[in-house]
C-alpha positions in Angstrom: -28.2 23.6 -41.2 -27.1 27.3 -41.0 -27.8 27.4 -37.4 -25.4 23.9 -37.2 -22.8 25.7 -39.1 -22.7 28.7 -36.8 -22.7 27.0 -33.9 -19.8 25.2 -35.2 -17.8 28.2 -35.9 -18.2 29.4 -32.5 -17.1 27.0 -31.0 -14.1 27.1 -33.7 -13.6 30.0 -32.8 -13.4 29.7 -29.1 -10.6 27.2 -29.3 -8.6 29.9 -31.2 -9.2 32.5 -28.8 -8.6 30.5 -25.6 -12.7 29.9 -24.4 -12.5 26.8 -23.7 -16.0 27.3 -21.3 -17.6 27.3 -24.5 -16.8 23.3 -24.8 -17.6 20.8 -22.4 -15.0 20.6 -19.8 -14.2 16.8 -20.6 -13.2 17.1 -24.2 -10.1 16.9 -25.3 -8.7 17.0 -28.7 -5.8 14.8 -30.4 -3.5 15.9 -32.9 -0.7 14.7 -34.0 1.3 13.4 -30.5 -0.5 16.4 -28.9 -3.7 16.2 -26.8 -5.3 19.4 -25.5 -7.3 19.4 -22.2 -9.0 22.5 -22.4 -10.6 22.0 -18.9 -7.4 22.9 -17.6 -6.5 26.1 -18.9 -4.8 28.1 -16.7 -6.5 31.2 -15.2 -3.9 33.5 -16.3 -4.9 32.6 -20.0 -1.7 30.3 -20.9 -2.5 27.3 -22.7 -1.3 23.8 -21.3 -0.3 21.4 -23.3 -0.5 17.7 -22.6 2.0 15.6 -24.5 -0.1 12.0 -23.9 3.6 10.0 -24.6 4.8 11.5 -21.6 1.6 12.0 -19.0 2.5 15.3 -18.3 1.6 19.0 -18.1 3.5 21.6 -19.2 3.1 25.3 -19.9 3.0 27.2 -23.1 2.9 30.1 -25.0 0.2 29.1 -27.6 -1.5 25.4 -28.6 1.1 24.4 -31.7 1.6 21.5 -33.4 4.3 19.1 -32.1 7.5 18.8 -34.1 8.4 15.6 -34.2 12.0 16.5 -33.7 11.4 17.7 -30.5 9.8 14.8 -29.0 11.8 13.0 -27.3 12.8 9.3 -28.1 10.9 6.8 -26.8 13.6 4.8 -24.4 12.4 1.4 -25.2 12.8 1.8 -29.0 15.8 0.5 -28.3 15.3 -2.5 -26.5 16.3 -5.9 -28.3 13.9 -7.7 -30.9 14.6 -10.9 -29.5 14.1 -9.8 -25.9 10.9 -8.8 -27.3 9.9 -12.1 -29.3 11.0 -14.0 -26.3 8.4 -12.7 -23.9 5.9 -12.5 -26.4 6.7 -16.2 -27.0 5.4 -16.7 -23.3 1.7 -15.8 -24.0 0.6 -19.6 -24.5 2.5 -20.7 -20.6 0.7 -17.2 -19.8 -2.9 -18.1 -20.7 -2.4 -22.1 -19.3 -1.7 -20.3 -15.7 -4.2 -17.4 -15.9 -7.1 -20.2 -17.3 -6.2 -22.4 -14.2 -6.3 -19.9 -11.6 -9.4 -18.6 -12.9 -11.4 -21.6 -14.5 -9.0 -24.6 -13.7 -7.7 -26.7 -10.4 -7.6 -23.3 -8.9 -10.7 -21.7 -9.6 -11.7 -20.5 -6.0 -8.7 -21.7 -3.8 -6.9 -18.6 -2.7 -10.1 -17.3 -1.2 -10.7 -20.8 0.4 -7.4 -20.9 1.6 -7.0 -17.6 3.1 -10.6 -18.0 4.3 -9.7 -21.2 6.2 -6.9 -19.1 7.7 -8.2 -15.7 9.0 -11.1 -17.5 10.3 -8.9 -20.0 12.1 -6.6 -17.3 13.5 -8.0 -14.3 13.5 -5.7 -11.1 13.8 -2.1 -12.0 14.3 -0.1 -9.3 15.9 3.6 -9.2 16.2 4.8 -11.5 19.5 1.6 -13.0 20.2 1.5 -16.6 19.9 -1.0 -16.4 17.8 1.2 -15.1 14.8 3.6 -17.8 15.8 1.2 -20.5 15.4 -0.3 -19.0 12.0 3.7 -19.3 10.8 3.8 -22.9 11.9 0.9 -23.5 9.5 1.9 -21.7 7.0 5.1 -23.6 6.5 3.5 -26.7 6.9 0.9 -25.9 4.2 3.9 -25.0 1.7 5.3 -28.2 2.5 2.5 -29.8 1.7 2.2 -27.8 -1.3 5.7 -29.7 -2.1 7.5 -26.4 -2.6 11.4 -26.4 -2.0 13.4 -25.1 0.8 10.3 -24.5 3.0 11.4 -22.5 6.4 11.9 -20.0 9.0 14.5 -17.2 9.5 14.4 -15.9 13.3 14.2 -12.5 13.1 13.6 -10.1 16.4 10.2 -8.3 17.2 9.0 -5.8 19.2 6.3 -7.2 21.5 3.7 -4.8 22.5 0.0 -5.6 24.3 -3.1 -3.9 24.0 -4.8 -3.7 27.7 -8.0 -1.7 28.8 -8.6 1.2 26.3 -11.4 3.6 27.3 -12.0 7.5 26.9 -14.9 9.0 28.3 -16.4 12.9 27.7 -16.9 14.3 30.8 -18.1 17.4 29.9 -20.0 19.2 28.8 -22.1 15.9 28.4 -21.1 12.5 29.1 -19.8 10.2 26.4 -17.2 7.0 25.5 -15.7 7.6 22.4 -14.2 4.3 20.1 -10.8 4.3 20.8 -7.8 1.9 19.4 -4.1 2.5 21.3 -1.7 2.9 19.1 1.7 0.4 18.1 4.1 1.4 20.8 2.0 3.6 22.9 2.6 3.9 26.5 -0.3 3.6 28.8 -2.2 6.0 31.2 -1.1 5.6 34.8 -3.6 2.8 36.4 -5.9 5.5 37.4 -6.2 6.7 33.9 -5.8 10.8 32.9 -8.6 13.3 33.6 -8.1 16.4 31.8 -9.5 19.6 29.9 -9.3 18.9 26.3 -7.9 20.6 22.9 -8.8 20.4 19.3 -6.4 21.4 17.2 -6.7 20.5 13.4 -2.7 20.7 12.4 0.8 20.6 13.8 0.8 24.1 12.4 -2.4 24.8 15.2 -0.8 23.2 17.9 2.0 25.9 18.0 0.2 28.6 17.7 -1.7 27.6 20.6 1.3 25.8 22.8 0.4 27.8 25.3 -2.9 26.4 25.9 -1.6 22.7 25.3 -0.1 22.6 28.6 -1.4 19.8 30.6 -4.4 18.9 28.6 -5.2 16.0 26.2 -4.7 16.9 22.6 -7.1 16.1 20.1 -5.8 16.3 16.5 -9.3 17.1 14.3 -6.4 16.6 10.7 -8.6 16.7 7.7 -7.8 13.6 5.7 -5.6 14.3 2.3 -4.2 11.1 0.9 -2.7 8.4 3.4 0.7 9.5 2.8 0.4 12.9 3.7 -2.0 12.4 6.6 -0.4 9.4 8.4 2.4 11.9 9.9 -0.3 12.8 12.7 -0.6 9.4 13.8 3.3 8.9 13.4 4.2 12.1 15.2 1.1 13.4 17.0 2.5 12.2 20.7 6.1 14.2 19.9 4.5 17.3 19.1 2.0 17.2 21.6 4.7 16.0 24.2 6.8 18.8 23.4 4.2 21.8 24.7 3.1 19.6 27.4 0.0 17.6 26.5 -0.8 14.7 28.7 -2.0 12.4 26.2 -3.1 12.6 22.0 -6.0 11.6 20.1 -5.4 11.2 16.9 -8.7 11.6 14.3 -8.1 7.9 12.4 -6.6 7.9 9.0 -9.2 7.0 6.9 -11.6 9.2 4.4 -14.4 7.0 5.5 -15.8 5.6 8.8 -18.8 4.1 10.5 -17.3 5.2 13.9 -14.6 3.0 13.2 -11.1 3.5 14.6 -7.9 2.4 12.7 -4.9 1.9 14.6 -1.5 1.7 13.5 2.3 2.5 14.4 3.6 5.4 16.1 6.8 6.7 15.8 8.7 7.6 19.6 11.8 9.9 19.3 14.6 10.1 21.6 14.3 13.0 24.4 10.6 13.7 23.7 8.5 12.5 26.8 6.1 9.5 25.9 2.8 10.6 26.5 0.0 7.7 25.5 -1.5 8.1 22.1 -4.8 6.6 20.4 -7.1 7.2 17.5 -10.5 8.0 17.9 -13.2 7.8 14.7 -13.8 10.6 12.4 -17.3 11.3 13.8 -15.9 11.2 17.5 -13.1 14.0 16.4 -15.5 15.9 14.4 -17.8 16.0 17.7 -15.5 17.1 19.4 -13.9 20.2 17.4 -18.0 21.1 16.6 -18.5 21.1 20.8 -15.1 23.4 21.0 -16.1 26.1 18.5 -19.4 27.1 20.1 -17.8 27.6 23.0 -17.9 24.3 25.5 -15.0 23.2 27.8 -13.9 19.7 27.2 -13.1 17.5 29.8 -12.1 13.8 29.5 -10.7 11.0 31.6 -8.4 8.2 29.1 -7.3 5.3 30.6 -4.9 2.6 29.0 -4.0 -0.2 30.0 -1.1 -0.6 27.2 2.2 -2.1 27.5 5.5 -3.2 25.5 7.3 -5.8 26.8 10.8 -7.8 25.9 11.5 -8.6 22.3 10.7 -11.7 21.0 11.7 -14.3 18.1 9.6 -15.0 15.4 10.2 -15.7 11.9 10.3 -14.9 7.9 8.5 -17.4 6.4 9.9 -18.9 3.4 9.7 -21.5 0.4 11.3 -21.7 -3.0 10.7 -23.3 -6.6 14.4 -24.3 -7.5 15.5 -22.9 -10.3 16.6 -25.0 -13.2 19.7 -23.3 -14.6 20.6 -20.4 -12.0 19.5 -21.7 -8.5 21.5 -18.8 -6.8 20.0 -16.3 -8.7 16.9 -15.4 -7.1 12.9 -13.7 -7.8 11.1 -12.9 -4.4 6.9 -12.3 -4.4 6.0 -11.3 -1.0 3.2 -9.9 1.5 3.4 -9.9 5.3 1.8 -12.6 7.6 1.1 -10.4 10.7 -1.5 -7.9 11.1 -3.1 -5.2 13.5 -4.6 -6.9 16.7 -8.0 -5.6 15.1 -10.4 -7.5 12.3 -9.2 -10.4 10.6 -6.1 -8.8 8.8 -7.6 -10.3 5.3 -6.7 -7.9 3.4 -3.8 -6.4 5.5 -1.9 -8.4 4.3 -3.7 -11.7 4.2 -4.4 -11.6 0.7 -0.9 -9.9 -0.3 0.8 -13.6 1.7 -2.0 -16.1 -0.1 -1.6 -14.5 -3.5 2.4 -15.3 -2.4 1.9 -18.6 -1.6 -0.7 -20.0 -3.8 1.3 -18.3 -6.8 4.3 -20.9 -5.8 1.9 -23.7 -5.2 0.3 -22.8 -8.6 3.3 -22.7 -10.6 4.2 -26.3 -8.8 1.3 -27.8 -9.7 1.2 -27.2 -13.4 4.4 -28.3 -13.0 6.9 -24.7 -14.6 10.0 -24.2 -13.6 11.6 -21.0 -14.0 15.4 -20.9 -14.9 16.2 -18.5 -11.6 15.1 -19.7 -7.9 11.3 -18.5 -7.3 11.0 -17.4 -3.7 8.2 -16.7 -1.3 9.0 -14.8 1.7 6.0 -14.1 3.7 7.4 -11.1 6.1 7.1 -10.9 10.2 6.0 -8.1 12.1 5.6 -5.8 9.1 3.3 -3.2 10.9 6.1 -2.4 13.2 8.1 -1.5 11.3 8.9 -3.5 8.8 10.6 -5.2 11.1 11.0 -9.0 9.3 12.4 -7.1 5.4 14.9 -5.2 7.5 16.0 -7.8 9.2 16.4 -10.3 6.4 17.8 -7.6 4.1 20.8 -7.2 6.8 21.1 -11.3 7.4 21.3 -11.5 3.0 23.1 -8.6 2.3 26.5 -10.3 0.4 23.8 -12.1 -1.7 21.8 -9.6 -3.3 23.6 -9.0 -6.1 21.9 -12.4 -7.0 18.4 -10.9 -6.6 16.8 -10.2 -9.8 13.7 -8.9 -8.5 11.4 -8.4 -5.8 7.5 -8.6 -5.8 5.5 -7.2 -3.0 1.8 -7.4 -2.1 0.7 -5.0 0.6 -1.8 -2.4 -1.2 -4.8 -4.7 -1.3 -5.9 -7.6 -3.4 -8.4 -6.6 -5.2 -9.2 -6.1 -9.0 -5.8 -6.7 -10.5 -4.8 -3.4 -13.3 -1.4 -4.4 -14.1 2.0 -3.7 -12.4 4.2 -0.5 -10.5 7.7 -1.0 -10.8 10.4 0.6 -9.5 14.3 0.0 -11.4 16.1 1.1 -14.1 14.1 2.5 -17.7 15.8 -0.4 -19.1 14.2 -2.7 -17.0 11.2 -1.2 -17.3 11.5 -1.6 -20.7 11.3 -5.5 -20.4 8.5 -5.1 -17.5 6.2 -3.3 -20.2 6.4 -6.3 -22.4 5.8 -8.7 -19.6 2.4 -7.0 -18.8 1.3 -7.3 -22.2 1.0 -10.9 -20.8 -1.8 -10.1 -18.6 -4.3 -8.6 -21.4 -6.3 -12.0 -20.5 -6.5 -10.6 -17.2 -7.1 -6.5 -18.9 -4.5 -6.4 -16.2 -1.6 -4.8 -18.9 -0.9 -1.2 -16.9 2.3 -0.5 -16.3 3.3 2.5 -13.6 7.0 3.3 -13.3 7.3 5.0 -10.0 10.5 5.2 -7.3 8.4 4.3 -4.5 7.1 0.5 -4.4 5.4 -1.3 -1.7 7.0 -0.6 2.0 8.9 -4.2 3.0 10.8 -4.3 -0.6 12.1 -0.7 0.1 15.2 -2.0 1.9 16.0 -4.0 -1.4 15.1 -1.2 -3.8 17.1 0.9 -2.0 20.3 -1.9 -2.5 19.3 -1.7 -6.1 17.2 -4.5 -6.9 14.3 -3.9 -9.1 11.0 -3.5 -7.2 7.0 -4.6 -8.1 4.1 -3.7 -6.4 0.1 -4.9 -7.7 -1.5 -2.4 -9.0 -5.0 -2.9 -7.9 -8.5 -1.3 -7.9 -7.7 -0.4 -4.3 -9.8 3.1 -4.0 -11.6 1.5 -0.5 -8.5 -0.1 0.9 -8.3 2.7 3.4 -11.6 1.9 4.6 -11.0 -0.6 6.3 -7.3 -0.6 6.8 -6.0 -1.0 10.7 -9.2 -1.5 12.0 -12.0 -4.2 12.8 -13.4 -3.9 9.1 -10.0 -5.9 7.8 -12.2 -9.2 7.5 -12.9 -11.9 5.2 -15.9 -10.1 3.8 -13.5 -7.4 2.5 -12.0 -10.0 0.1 -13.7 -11.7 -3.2 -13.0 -15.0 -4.7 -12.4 -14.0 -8.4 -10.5 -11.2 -7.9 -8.1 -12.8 -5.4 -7.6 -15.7 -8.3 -7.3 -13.4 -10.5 -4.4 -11.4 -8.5 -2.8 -14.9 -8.3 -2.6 -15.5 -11.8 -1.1 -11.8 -11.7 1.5 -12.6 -9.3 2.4 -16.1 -11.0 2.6 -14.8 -14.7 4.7 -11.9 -13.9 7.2 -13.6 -11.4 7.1 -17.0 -13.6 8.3 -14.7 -16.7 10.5 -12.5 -14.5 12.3 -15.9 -13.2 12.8 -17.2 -16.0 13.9 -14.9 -19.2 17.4 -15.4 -20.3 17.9 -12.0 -19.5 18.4 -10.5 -15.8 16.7 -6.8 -15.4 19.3 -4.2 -15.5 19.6 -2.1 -13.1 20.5 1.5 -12.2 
């Protein structure tokens, strides 16, 4: 017992003094509104504090109690009992579409559906007529789901073709590396391109050595971040490379993981900058590469492609409603995008994002709810080049988005559903924290305010129309994203129904309070 004691006061004392090594480097202590992670105490001996109402870490002099004075007031204190009572009061309707979706009618038919169409498709890039044939079926199965105002809305598209894509070590040993052209990418003369090689493993590289770049193929070895930070090579590796006089760019693919697996994806041409052809390679390829150049070995390679973009061509949003009741002009919009890369299946990206669209509507039909605003579904064209179909639409509906209450989009993957990221007003927010509370069924109830929502919905978000994205257990997304691992086998049957019940609960709510969401 003495010993126990001690022990005790040391480590007492060591949360006095600031030695927090002393502790395990998890714990963390509450007090009062106050949580103390000790495991992040700065080196230069300064205590953090980390106020747990907020989420956020701040420097201070000394670990103090909180006056309560000084913490600031909680902005949805404020928001109105009965707003609150009345979305509380949705909880049964709640439960009725959650225990269909994932025990009822539609146990199992999202994945079925979705299954049935990837398989019958395939990839669907933008001007193929393949994608045009997947939107004639799509319509025709929301039709048949007897949803209202099913149709198309022309839009414009790019129309680019994959041809022959091969690279081929030369030297100093004789190789063919996977390669995937990228959206937009020029191709190699017919003869292809047959030059020395350089690794470079940032933009910051390449100028420093711009004077070897001249007439080579560049390589870009970029260690992978996050997705945000680290898709800038594949947007603007041919620019930079282009502009000290490479031939041609390989761009390592943007992935943290790969079984020699390229992912493609859009680059991003700019005016006055010569188009040099541009494809990623896979991780182990890149790596091989860099390890070959740093003991010493000269690099040759010949890259040929085949790739071509061609005249625009018409496709088309694809669209279907549930009328609403009482305001029929005032709208709610869940989306995803019905094209994909020319790679895999495009099940995940975005065919799961468009089904858990669809099948919400043709849920909400069949159990036969009816919101007070106009539900829509807008399953976007040629998303991956540039979010082509949203822009387009936004432009063509611009006098009548003051009607819009809200916009859902689906394009992060579909798979365990955690809750919601929304993007508006605090106010709004406000309202969209009690609508999550809806999903505890689903343990689906986070809520993750954030200015930056899904990529299509931008152009509304910008206009000022509040903004949801799924927030999904989405850590391998990136695995497979862009390349031939987007297939069916990505997806699973509970999660997708349970990512439809999501979508349906929230929007259903949304749709029909008797409140619109404020915005900014």
């Amino acid at each position: 017992m003495f010993i126990l004691k001690l022990l005790l006061n040391i480590l007492s004392i060591s949360v006095i003094f600031g030695y927090p090594q002393l502790l395990n480097p998890k714990l963390s202590r509450n007090h009062v509104n106050t949580v103390f992670q000790l495991s992040n105490t700065p080196d230069n001996g300064e205590d953090l504090v980390f106020d747990s109402s907020e989420n956020s870490v701040v420097e201070d002099d000394s670990i103090r109690t909180t006056d309560p004075s000084e913490v600031p007031a909680d902005p949805c204190e404020s928001l109105d009992e009965n707003v609150i009572r009345e979305i509380a009061g949705y909880q049964t309707v709640a439960n009725r579409i959650i225990q269909a979706a994932l025990s009822g009618s539609f146990k199992g038919r999202t994945y079925n559906e979705l299954s049935y169409f990837v398989d019958k498709f395939g990839s669907r890039v933008a001007g193929s007529e393949n994608l045009e044939n997947a939107i004639d079926y799509m319509l025709d199965k929301m039709k048949q789901d007897e949803l209202d105002n099913v149709h198309g809305e022309e839009v414009q598209i790019p129309h680019w073709v994959r041809g022959e894509e091969k690279a081929t070590l030369i030297s100093p040993r004789t190789k063919d590396l996977s390669i995937l052209g990228l959206g937009y990418t020029v191709g190699t003369p017919p003869e292809g391109i047959t030059a020395p090689v350089l690794v470079v493993t940032s933009f910051s590289e390449l100028q420093q050595r711009s004077k070897e770049a001249k007439g080579k193929i560049i390589v870009f070895n970029e260690a992978y971040e996050s997705y945000g930070k680290t898709v800038k090579y594949r947007g603007s590796g041919a620019n930079e490379a282009a502009k000290v006089g490479a031939l041609a760019t390989l761009i390592r693919s943007v992935t943290p993981f790969s079984i020699d697996s390229p992912h493609t994806g859009m680059l991003d041409y700019v005016d006055k900058v010569t188009h040099i052809p541009s494809a990623c390679i896979s991780i182990e390829d890149a790596q091989l590469l860099y390890r070959l150049q740093q003991r010493g070995e000269k690099l040759v390679m010949k890259l040929v492609m085949n790739d071509t973009n061609l005249e625009p061509k018409t496709s088309r949003n694809s669209i279907a409603e549930i009328t609403g009741k009482e305001k029929p002009d005032n709208v709610v919009v869940i989306s995803g995008h019905l094209d994909s890369w020319d790679v895999g299946q495009g099940a995940m990206d975005d065919g799961g994002g468009a089904f858990i669209s669809a099948e919400a509507l043709a849920l909400l039909r069949f159990l036969k709810l009816q919101p007070r605003r106009t539900l829509r579904t807008i399953l976007w064209t040629s998303e991956e080049f540039g979010l082509i179909g949203a822009q387009q639409y936004v432009q063509q509906h611009l006098s009548e988005l003051e009607k819009f209450n809200a916009v859902f989009e689906s394009d992060i993957g579909t798979f365990k559903p955690l809750g919601l990221d929304f993007a508006g007003s605090s106010a709004a927010g406000c309202i969209v924290k009690e609508v999550v509370k809806l999903l505890a069924p689903l343990n689906a109830t986070t809520f993750r305010a954030s200015s930056d929502v899904g990529s299509d919905i931008g152009y509304f978000i910008d206009k000022g129309v509040p903004g949801f994205s799924l927030n999904n257990a989405n850590e391998k997304y990136f695995w497979f994203h862009h390349s031939q691992g987007d297939t069916m086998t990505v997806e699973n049957a509970d999660e997708l129904d349970m990512c439809t019940a999501v979508w349906a609960v929230s929007s259903f709510v949304i749709a029909d309070l008797s409140v619109d969401l404020p915005r900014h």
